[in-house]
C-alpha positions as CSV (number, residue, x, y, z in Angstrom):
1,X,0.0,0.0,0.0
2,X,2.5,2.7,0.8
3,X,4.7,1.7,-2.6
4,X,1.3,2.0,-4.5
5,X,1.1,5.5,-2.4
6,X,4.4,6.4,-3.0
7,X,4.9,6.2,-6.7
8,X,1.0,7.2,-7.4
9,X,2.1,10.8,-8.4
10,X,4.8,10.6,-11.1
11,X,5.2,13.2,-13.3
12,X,3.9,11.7,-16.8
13,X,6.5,10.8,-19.1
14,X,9.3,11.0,-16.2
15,X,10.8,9.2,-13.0
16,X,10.1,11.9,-10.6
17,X,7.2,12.3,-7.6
18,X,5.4,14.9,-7.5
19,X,5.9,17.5,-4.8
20,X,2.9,16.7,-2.7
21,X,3.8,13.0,-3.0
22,X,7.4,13.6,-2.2
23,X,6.5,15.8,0.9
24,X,4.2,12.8,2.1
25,X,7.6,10.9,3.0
26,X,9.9,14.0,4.1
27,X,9.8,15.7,7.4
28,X,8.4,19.6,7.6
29,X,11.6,21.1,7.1
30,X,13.0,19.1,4.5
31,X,9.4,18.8,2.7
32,X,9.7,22.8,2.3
33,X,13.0,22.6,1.1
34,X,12.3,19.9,-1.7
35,X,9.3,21.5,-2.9
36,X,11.0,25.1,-3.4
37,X,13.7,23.7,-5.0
38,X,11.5,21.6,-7.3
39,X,9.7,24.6,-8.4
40,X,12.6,26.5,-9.3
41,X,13.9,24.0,-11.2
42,X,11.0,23.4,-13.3
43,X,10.4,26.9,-14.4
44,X,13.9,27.5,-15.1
45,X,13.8,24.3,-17.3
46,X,10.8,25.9,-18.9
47,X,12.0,29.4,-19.2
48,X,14.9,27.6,-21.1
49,X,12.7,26.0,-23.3
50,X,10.4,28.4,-23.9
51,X,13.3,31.2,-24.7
52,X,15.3,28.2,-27.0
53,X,11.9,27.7,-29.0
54,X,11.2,31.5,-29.4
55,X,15.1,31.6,-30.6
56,X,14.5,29.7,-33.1
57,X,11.2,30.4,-34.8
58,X,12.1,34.0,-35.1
59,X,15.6,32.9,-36.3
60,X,13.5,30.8,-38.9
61,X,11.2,33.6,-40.2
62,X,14.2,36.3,-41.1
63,X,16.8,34.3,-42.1
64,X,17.5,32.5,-45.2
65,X,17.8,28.6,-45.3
66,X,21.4,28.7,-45.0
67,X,21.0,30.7,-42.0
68,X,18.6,28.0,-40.4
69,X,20.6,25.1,-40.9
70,X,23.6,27.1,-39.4
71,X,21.8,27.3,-36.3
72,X,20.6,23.7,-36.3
73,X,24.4,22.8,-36.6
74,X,24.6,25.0,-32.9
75,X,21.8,22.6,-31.9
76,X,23.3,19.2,-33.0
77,X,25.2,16.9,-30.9
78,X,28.9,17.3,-30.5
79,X,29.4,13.5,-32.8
80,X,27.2,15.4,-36.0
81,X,28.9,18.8,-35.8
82,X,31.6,19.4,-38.4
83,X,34.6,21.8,-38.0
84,X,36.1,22.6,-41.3
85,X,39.9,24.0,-41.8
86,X,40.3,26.7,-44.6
87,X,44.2,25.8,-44.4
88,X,44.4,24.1,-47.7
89,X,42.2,27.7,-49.1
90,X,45.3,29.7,-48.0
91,X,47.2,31.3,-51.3
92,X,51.2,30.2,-50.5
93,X,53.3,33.3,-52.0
94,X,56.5,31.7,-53.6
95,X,59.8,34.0,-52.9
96,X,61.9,35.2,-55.6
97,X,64.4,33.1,-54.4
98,X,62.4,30.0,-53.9
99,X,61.3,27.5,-57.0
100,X,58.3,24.9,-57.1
101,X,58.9,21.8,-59.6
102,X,56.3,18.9,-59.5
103,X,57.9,15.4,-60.4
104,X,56.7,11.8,-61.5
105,X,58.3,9.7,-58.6
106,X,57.6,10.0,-55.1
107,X,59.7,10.7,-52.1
108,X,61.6,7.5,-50.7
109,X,62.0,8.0,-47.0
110,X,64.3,5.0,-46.7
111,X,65.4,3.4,-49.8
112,X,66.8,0.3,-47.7
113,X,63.2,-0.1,-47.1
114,X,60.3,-1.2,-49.4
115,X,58.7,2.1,-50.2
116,X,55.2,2.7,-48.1
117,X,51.8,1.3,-49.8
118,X,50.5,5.0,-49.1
119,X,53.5,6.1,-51.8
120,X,53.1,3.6,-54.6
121,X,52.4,5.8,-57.8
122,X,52.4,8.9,-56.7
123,X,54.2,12.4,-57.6
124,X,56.1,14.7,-55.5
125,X,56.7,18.6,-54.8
126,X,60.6,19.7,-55.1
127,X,60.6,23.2,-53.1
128,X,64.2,24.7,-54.0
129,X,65.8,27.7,-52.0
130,X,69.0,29.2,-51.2
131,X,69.3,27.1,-47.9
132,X,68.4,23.7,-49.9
133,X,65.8,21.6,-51.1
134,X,63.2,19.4,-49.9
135,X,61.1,17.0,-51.3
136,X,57.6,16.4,-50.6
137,X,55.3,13.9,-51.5
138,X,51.9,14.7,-53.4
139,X,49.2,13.1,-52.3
140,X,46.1,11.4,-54.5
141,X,43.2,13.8,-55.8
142,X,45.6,16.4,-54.7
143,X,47.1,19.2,-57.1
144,X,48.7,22.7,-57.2
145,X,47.7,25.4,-59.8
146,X,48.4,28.8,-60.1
147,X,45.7,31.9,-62.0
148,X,46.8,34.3,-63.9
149,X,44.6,37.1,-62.2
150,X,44.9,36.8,-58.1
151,X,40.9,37.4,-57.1
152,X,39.4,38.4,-53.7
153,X,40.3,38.0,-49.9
154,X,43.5,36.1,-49.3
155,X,41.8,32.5,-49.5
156,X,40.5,30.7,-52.8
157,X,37.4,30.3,-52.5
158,X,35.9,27.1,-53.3
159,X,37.9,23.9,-53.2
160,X,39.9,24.5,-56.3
161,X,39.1,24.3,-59.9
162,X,37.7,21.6,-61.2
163,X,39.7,18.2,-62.4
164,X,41.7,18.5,-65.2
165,X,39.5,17.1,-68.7
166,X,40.9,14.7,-71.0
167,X,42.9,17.1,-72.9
168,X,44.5,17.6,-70.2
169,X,43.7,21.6,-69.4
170,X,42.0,23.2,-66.4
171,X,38.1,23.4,-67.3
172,X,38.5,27.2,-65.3
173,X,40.5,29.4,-68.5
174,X,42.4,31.9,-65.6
175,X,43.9,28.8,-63.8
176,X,47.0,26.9,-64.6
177,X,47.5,22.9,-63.2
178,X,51.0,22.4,-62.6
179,X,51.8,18.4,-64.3
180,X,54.9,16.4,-63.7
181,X,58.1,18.5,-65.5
182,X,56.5,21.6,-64.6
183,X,56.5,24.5,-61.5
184,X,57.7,28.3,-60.8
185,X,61.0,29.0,-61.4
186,X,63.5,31.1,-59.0
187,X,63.8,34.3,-60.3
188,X,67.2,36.0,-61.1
189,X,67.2,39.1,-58.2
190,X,70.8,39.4,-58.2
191,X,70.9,40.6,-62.4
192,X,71.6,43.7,-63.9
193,X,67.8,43.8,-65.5
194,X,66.0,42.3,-62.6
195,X,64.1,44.0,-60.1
196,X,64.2,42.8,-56.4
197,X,60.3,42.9,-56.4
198,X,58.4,41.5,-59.0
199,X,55.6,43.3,-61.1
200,X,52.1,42.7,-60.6
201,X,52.0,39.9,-63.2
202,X,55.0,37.7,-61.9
203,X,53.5,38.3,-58.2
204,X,50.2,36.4,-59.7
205,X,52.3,34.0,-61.6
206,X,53.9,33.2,-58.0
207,X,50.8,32.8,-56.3
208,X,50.2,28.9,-55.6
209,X,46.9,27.3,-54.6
210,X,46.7,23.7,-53.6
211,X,43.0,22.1,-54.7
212,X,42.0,18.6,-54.6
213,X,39.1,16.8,-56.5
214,X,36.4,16.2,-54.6
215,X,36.4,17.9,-50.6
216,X,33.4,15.3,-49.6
217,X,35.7,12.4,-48.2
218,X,37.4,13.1,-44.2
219,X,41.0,11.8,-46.6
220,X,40.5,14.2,-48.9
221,X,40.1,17.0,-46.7
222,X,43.2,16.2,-44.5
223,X,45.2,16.0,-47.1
224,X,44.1,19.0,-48.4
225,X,45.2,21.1,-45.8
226,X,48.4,18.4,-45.2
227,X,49.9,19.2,-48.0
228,X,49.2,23.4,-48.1
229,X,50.9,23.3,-44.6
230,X,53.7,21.1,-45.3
231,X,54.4,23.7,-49.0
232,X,54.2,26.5,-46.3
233,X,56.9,25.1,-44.2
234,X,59.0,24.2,-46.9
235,X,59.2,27.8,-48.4
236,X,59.8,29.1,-44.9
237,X,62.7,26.5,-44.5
238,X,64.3,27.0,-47.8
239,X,64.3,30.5,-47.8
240,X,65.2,31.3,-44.2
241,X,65.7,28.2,-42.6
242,X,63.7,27.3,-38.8
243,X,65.7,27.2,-35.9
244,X,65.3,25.5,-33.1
245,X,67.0,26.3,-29.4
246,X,67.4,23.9,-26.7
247,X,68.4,25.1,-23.3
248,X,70.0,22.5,-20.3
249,X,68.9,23.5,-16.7
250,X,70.9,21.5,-14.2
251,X,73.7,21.5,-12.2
252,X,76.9,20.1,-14.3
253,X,75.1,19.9,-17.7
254,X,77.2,20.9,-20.0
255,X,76.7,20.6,-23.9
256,X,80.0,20.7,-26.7
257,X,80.5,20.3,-30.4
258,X,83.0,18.3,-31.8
259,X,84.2,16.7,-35.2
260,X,83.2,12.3,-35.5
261,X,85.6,10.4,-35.7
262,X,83.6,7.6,-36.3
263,X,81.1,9.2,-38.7
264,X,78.3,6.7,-39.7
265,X,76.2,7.0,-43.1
266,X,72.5,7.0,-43.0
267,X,70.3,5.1,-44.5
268,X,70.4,6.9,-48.0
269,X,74.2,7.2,-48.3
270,X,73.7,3.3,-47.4
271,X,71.5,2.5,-50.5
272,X,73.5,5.2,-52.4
273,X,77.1,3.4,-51.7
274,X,75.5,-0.1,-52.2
275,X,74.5,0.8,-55.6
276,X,78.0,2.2,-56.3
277,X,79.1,-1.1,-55.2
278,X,77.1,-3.1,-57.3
279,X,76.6,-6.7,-57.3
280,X,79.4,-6.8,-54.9
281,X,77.0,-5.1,-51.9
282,X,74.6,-7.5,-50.2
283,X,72.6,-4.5,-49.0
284,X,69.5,-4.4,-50.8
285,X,67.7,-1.2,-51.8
286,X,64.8,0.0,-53.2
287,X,64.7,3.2,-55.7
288,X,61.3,3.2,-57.7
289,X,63.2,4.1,-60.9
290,X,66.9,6.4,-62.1
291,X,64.9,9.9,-61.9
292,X,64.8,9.4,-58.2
293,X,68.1,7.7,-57.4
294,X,69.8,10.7,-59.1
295,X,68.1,12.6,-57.4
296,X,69.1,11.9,-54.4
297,X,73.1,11.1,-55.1
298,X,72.5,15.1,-56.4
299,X,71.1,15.7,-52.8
300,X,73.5,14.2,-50.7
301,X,76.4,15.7,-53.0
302,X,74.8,19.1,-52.9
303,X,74.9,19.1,-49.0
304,X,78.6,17.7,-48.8
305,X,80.0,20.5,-51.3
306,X,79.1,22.7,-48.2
307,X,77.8,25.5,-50.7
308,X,77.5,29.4,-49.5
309,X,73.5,30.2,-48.7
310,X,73.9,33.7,-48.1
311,X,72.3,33.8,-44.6
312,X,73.3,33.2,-41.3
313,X,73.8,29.4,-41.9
314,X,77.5,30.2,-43.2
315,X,79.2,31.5,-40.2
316,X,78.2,28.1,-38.5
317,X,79.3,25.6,-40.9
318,X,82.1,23.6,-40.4
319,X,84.4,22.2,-43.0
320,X,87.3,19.2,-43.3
321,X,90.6,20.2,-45.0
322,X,89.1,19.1,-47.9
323,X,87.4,22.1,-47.7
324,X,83.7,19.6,-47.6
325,X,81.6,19.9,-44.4
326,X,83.1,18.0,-41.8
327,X,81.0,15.4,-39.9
328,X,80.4,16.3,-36.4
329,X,78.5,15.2,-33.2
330,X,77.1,16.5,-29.8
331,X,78.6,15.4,-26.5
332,X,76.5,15.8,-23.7
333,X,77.3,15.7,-20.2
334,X,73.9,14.8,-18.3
335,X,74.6,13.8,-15.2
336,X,75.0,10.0,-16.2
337,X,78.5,8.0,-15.8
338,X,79.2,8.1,-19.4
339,X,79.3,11.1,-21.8
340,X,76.0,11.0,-24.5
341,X,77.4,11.4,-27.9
342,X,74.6,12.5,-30.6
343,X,75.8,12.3,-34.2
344,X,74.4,15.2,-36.2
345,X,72.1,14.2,-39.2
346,X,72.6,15.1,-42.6
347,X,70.5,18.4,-43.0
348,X,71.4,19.8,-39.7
349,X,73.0,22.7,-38.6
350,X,74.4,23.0,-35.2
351,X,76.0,25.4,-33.0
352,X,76.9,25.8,-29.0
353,X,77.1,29.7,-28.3
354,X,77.5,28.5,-24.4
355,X,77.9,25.4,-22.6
356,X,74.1,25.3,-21.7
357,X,72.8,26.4,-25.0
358,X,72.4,24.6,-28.4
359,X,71.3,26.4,-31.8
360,X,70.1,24.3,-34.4
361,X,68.4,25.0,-38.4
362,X,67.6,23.4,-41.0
363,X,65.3,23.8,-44.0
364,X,63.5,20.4,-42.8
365,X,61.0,21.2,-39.9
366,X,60.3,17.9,-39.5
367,X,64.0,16.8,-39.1
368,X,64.7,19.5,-37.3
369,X,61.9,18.4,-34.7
370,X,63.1,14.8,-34.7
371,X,66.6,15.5,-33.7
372,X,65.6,17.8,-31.2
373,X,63.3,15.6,-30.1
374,X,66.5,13.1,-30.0
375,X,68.3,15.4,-27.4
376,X,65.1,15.8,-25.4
377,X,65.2,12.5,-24.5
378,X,67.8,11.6,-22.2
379,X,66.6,14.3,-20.1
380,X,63.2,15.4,-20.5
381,X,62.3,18.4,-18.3
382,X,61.0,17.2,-14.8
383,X,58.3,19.2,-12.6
384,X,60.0,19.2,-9.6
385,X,63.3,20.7,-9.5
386,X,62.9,21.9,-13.0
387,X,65.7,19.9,-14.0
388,X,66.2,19.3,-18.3
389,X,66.4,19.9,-21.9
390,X,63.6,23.0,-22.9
391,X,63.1,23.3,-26.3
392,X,62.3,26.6,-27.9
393,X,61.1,28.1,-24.3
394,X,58.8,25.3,-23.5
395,X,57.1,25.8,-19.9
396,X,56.5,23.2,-17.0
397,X,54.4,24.0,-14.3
398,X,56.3,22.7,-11.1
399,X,55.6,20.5,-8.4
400,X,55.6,20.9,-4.7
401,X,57.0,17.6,-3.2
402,X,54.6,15.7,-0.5
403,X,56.0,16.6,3.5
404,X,55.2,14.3,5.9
């Protein structure tokens, strides 16, 4: 009888008493209590949904349709909302001294390794510059075009132009799709008849847009905005080159740079030497065809040759009596029993100003992050004492250690 009474006045469609009910089983005090607080609850739940519905009927009846499903986007759940990137939109200005060539093969990251499934038949991106070169692999329904006539804000609009059509031209007239064997050339600042900036025709001819096919697939999209970033880093690194600083807080850490003596080749000098070699190497590599081999024997040569780059990269390389750049390598004192020697990769400049400071560039940001990254490791900063390796700055927020 009293369950029957108890559960007699639930609210229709919920699992809540009613307030009288409720108040049956509560003493005075607490009976008061429950049925203010009841009240207040249940006209601020219909104050909000009163307010919500008013919201959106007169949203409804002065805006346009696009405006409407805009605001049922605010409404849906979190899973069904969509947050698009306009990074692959962004118009990537080329330098005078910087040159874009799009080739047939794709990059081999390393060639004593089969190349990755992701890679097979694509193209790649060569971004040239006065600090080097990099090369950077173009991704499926992915392309980079160029208009004669730069239009509008400082995005391109829509996704791109349209796929190229079996004759092999853009189906938009002002817009130019750069095919294997073609790209922007460097221009020639330093000539006699050569302006340092370009007119307004060669700044439109230097003006880059990255499209892709079809922006209705999550790949697509990422790759979209992948490969616009990764063209905006290379120019950066090429041209200026990005530096990295890493800063050792501890007592006796000290940090020194030195010449190998032992100097190790990585894995593309490996594959390059084994193909020197012949059928007399047993090591195994795996070039997709000549154009990229040469490639990169011209690569490796290029940054062995040691060659001016007109910035502040030149008064921090070192070179051999040979008069090549001379291989060197890191040695750490930690704290540990044993020195930490770091060999420095191939595309990496280094330089100790101060026993607790380390300078590093490169045109590769990614390398650069990775080898950084390397020297991070074997003391990573801890939140206690504040004890480390910092890169670029980073911040900790400290500890206070438990008393008893």
């Amino acid at each position: 009888m009293a369950s029957s009474r108890k559960f007699s006045g639930l609210l229709p469609g919920s699992g809540v008493a009613s307030t009288s009910q409720c108040a049956l089983h509560l003493p005075r005090r607490a009976a008061n209590t429950f049925a203010s607080r009841r009240s207040v609850s249940s006209s601020c739940l219909d104050r909000t949904r009163t307010s919500r519905a008013t919201a959106l009927s007169s949203a409804g009846n002065r805006c346009a349709a696009p405006r409407r499903q805009q605001l049922a986007a605010v409404w849906a759940p979190a899973s069904q909302q969509v947050r698009h990137s306009h990074v692959g939109k962004q118009r990537i200005r080329i330098p005078p001294t910087a040159s874009i060539d799009v080739l047939d093969f794709p990059p081999q990251p390393n060639p004593l390794k089969p190349l990755p499934q992701t890679l097979k038949g694509q193209g790649s991106i060569l971004v040239k510059g006065p600090v080097g070169q990099i090369l950077l692999p173009l991704l499926p329904k992915v392309y980079l075009f160029t208009r004669k006539q730069a239009q509008g804000s400082e995005t391109a609009g829509s996704a791109a132009p349209k796929a190229p059509d079996a004759g092999g031209s853009p189906q938009e007239e002002d817009s130019h799709l750069l095919g294997p064997g073609q790209g922007i050339p460097a221009l020639d600042v330093g000539g006699a008849n050569q302006s340092a900036t370009p007119s307004s025709d060669e700044a439109s001819s230097r003006t880059l847009f990255v499209g892709v096919e079809s922006k209705d697939t999550k790949e697509v999209r990422a790759a979209w905005g992948t490969t616009a970033a990764k063209l905006l880093n290379a120019i950066q690194g090429v041209t200026e080159s990005h530096k990295f600083q890493l800063d050792l807080v501890g007592v006796g850490y000290r940090a020194a740079l030195e010449e190998d003596p032992f100097p190790r080749l990585d894995d593309v000098e490996l594959a390059l030497q084994a193909i020197e070699e012949g059928s007399a190497s047993k090591v195994k590599t795996h070039f997709t065809s000549s154009a990229q081999n040469q490639f990169y024997a011209s690569h490796v040569q290029q940054w062995k040759e040691a060659q001016s780059t007109g910035t502040e990269l030149d008064a921090h390389v070192k070179k051999d009596s040979d008069g090549k750049r001379a291989r060197l390598r890191l040695h750490l004192r930690l704290g540990y029993s044993h020195p930490v020697l770091i060999p420095v990769p191939r595309g990496v400049t280094v330089a100790v100003p101060s026993p607790t400071v380390i300078k590093l560039w490169g045109a590769d940001k990614e390398d650069l992050g990775l080898f950084a990254a390397s020297i991070r490791m074997w003391r990573r900063p801890e939140p206690y004492k504040g004890k480390g390796i910092y890169v670029n700055g980073e911040k900790i927020q400290l500890r206070t250690a438990k008393k008893k």
